[in-house]
N, C-alpha and C positions, 0 to 999 in steps of 0.2 A: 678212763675206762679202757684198759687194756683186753687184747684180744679180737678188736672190731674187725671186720673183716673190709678188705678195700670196694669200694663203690657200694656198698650193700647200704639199704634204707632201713631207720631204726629208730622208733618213737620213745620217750619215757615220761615219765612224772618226776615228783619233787614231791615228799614226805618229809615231814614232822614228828620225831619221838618216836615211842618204840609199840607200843600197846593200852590202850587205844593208838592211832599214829591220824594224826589230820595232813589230807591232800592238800597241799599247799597252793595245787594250782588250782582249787572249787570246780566251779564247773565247766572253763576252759577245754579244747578236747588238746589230748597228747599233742606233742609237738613232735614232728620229724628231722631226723636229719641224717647224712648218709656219711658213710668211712669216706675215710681219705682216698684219694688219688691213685691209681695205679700208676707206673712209673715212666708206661707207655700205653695212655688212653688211648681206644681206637676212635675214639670222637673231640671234637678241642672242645675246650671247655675256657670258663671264665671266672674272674676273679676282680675283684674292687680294692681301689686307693681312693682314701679318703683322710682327714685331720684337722688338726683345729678346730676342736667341737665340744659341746659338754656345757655351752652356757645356759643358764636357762635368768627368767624376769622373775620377780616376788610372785608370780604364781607357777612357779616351775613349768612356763612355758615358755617357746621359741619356734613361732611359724616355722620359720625357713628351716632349720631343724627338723624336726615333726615331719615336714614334706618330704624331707631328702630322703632321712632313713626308710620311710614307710613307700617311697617309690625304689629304695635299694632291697628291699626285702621282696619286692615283686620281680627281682632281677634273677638271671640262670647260674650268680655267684657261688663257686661252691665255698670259698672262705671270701677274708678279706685284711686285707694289709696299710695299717695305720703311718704315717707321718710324722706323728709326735703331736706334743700337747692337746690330752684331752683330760677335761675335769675344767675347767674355767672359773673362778682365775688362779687357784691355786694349788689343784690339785686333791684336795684334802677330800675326806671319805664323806663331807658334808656335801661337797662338791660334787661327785658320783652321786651319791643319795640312794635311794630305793623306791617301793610303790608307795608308798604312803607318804614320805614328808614333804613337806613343798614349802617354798620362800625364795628370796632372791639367792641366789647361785645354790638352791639346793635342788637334788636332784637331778643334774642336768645331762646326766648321762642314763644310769638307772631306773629314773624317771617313767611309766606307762607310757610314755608318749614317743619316746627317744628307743635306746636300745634293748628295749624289752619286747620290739617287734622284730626286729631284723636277728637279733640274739638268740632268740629261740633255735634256729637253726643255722645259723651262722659262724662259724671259729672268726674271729678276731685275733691279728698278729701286729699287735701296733709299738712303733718304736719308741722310746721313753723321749718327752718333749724338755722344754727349759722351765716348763710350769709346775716348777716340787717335783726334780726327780727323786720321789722317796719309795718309803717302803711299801705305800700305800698304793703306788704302781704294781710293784709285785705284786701285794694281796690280791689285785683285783684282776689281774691278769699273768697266773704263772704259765709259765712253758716246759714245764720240767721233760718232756719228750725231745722237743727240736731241742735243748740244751744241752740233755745231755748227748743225743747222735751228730752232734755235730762241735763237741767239745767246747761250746760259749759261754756265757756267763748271764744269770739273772738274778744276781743276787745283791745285798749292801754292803757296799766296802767304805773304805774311809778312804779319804783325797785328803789329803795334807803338805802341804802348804805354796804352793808355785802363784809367782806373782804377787804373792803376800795375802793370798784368798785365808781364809779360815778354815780349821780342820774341821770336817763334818760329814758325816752318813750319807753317801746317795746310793740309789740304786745303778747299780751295772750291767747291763742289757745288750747283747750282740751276740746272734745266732743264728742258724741258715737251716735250713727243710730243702725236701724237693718235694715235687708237685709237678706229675705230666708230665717228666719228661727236662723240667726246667729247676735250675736252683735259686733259693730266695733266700736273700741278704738281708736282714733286720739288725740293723748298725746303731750306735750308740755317740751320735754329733751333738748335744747341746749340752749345756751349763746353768747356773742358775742366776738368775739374771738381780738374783738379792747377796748374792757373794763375790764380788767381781775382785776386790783387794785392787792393785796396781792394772791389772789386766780389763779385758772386756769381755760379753760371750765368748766370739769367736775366738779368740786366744787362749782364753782358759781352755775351751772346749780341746783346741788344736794339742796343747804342750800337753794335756794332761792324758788324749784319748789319739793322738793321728801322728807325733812323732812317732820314726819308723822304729822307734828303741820299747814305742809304749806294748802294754800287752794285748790291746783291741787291735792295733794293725799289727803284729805278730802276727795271732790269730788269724787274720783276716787273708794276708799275705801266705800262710800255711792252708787253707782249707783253700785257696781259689787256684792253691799250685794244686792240690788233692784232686781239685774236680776239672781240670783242665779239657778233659773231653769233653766237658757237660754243653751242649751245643747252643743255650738259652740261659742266660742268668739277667737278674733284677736285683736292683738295692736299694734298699728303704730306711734314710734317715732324715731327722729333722731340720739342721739347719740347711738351706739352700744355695746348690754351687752358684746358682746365676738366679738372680730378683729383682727385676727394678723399682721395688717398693721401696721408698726413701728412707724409711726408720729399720725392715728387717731386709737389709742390704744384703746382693751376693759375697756369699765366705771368702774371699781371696785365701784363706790361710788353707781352703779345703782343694784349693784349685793348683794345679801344675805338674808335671811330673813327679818330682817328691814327695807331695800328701797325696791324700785318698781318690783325688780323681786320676790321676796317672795310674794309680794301683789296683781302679778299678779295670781304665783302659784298657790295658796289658794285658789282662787278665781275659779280657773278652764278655764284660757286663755291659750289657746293652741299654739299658735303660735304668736312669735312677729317680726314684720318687721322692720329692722333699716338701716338707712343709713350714710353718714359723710364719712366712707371708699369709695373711687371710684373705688370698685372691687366688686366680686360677693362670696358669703362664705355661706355656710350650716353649723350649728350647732347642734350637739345631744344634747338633755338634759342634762345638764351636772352632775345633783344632784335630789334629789328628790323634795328636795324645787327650782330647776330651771323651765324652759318651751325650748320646740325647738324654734330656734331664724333660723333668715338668716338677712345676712348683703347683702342687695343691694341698691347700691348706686353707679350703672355702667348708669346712664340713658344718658350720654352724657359729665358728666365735666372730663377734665384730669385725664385720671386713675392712680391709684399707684398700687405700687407692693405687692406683699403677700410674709409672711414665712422668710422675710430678718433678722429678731430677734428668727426665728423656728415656728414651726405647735405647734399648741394646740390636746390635745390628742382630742379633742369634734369637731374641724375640719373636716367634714370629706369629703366636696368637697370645696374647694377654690379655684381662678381663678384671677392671677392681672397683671397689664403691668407697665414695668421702662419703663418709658421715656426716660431717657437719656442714657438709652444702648439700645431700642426698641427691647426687650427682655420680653417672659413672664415666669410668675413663677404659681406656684403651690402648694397645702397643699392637704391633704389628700388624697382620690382617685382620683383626676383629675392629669390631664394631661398639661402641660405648653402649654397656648395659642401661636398661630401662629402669632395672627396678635390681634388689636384693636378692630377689627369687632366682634372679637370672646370671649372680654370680655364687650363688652356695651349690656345691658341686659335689659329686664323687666320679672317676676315675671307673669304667667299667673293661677291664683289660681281658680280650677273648686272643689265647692261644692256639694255632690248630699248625703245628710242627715247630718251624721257625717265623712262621707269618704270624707275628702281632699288629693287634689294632685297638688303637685306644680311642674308647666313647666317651666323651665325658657327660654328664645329664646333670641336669639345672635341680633345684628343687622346684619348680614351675613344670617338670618332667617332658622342657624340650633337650635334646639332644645337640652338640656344638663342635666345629674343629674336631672331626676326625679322622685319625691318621692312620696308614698302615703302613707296617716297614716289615723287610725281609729280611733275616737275620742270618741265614743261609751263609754267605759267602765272606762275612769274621770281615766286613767292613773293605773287602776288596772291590766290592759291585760299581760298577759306573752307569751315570746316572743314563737316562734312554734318554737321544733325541728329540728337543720340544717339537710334537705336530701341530698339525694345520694353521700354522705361520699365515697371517694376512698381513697385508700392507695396505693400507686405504688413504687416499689424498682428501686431505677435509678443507685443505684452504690452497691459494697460491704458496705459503707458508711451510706448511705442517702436514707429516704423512703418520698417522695412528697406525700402532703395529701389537697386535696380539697372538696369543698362543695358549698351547693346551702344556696343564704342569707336566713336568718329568719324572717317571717312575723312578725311586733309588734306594736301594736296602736303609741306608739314615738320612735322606729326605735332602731336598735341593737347599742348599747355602744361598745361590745366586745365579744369574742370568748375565751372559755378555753377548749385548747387541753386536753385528756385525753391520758398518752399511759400504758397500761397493769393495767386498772384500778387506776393512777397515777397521779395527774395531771402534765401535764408537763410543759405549755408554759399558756399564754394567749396573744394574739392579738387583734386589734382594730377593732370595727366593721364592716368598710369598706372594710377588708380581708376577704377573700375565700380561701385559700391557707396557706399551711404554709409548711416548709422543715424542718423534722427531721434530725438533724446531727448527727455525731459520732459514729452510731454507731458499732456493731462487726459485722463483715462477716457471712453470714448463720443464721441469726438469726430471729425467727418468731415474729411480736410484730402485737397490737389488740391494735385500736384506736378507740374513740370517743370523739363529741365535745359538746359543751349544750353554748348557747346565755343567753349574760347578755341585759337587759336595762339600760335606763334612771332614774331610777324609784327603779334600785336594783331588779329586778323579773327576775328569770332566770329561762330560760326551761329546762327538761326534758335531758336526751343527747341522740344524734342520734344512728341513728342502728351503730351495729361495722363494725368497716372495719378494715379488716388484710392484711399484706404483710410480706414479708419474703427479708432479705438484700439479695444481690448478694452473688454466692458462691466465696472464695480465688481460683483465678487459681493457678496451679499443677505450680512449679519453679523448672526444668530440670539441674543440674549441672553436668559438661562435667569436667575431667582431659583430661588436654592437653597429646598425647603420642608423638609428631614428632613435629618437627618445621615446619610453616606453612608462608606462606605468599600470597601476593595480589601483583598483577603486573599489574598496571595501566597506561595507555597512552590513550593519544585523539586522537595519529595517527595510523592509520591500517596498520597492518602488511604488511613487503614488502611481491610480490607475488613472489613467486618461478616460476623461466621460462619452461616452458611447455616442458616435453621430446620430444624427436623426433627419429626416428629410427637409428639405429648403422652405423656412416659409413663403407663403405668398400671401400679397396684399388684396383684399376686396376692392373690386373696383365699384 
């Protein structure tokens, strides 16, 4: 619908045929939704990351689904930006579905239940997943606007033949908008995980879409030298730089100066969204040439577990469910989910300049890990001095030492203890807390701690904080002089029969 005007609110219908014409939405009332974005909102506004969704059970339903979308649709989003893979498990237009049919995996998108709530007034910009990137992607999500202002492609091309895959039709997907102020990267990282030939995903995906000769990092590398000013940028593709889920492992081939995370780096994109793992995971910066990442890809498919192969030190809230022990696990500061509800997720990202802050909200509709970062200073900020440092002696042993986190435009890496001008220990940035051990009884020690980042910029160290160990209690030794014993019974003593006066004899 060309011509909308920016920010303005604007209801319609859906008609059928020409004369007679039947309303198609009955007796529904009109649905709203408003223009795009001004370029510079004078108020910040908000936007959702979400994927991995679209499944539904032989009656085209899915609790945790159903809840998520229908608590996203109650949210201040004015669009929302996809991960990859949706339609479960194949993609195919049976798989979307519509209001009426229903069965196992039908419907699971299109569905009444699903995105026929949140949809209404929602734009959706979701990045094409590993599940059938076909044509059937396009039909049901073109973007012929962001394609063509920003010169990308959503169209079907042929791939033929690297690694010895088979020649074959997929759709091509990568293109950028602005929005507030900010630019938005919808990237094109998966492969099809039924044509692998010699290679694998991540391989295919890499030789065929992120050598610097292919034509998506062309593109990519030419629109992000274009918008060099643009003070906020985001990128949204499916496979993920860093995962510790053991089956959809971090891309190594997406990771380093020469593929796409360097190219993002450089470039000054602050944050990338990925999805493929069906769990929820926050990433630090992990290098200077990296970007903060999150893996979310809880929007509704079968979750997997996290941390089954270990946590990655740059972890620093992860969240995943085993199925088949319906058990949750956990990386970094979080806490092992209870239930299902409590890892199917969306990503509620509120911009108001360069200050981002990401919410992320359960389908259970609590709120978990989140974070704000200031994007202001292109990754030169140092991190502020941990406050209110205590020291507390809990034993002759051991002196317990906490602190408040450190503000930092891409978020604390890590902690280094100092003790008596020393350093001692270092810790991951997720810690507030650390326990001195060993040491000697009565002894006075003068701590402080100083924040690393992402980035290698480390503040300042905090004010000191001292304690002193417990004192050695005094140890009493007795020579025995007598011999000594204990005389124990459970039964009470017999009683002695009570005197009574003296008889006397009758004389």
């Amino acid at each position: 619908m060309p011509g909308l005007e920016r920010d303005a609110t604007y209801c319609y219908r859906v008609y059928l045929g020409g004369s007679p014409r039947t309303d198609l939405l009955g007796s529904d009332p009109s649905p709203t939704f408003r223009g795009e974005l001004g370029e510079r909102p004078a108020e910040p506004f908000s936007f959702a990351v979400f994927g991995d969704w679209g499944q539904a059970n032989a009656g085209s339903a899915n609790p945790g689904q159903e809840a998520l979308l229908a608590r996203l649709a109650r949210t201040d989003a004015r669009f929302a930006v996809g991960t990859g893979d949706i339609a479960n498990p194949s993609g195919s237009q049976s798989n979307y579905g519509d209001l009426y049919r229903t069965g196992s995996s039908v419907s699971g998108v299109f569905g009444p239940r699903f995105w026929a709530g949140p949809g209404r007034s929602l734009p959706y910009f979701p990045a094409v997943g590993n599940h059938m990137p076909n044509s059937t992607f396009l039909l049901n999500w073109p973007q012929p606007r962001a394609v063509a202002t920003s010169g990308g492609r959503n169209q079907l091309d042929t791939y033929c033949c690297l690694n010895g895959t088979r020649s074959k039709d997929y759709a091509s997907t990568w293109y950028a908008f602005d929005a507030g102020g900010a630019r938005f990267y919808v990237l094109h990282a998966a492969w099809d995980a039924g044509n692998l030939g010699e290679g694998t995903q991540y391989k295919n995906d890499y030789d065929y879409h992120w050598t610097p000769a292919s034509p998506e990092y062309r593109w990519l590398e030419a629109d992000l030298a274009a918008h060099a000013s643009t003070s906020l940028k985001f990128a949204f593709f499916h496979y993920p730089l860093y995962s510790d889920q053991s089956s959809q492992t971090s891309n190594a081939f997406l990771q380093g100066p020469g593929s796409l995370e360097g190219l993002l780096s450089r470039n000054g994109v602050d944050i990338a969204f990925n999805g493929h793992a069906h769990l929820y995971q926050r990433n630090l910066k992990p290098h200077p040439g990296g970007l903060v990442s999150y893996v979310s890809g809880g929007g509704g498919a079968s979750l997997a577990s996290i941390g089954s192969a270990g946590c990655s030190e740059t972890d620093a809230y992860g969240i995943g469910w085993k199925g088949t022990t319906s058990t949750g696990a956990a990386c970094g500061a979080a806490h092992a989910p209870a239930s299902t509800d409590q890892v199917h997720h969306f990503l509620l990202v509120k911009v108001d300049g360069t200050r981002v802050t990401v919410t992320p909200t359960n389908a259970a509709g609590d709120t978990f890990d989140i974070a704000t970062y200031q994007f202001d200073k292109g990754g030169a900020g140092i991190p502020t001095p941990p406050a209110g440092l205590t020291a507390t002696a809990v034993s002759t042993s051991q002196i317990t030492l906490s602190w408040q986190p450190s503000a930092d435009d891409v978020g604390v890496n890590s902690y280094t203890i100092y003790r008596d001008g020393t350093e001692l220990a270092t810790v991951r940035g997720w810690a507030t807390t650390f326990a001195d051990r060993g040491l000697p009884p009565n002894a006075p020690h003068t701590y402080r701690v100083a924040a690393t980042d992402g980035n290698g910029n480390t503040s300042t160290k905090s004010a000191e904080a001292t304690a002193t160990t417990n004192r050695q209690g005094t140890v009493l030794r007795f020579q025995p002089s007598k011999d000594t014993y204990v005389n124990a019974d459970t039964r009470p003593p017999p009683t002695a029969p009570r005197p009574g006066p003296t008889p006397t004899t009758a004389r």
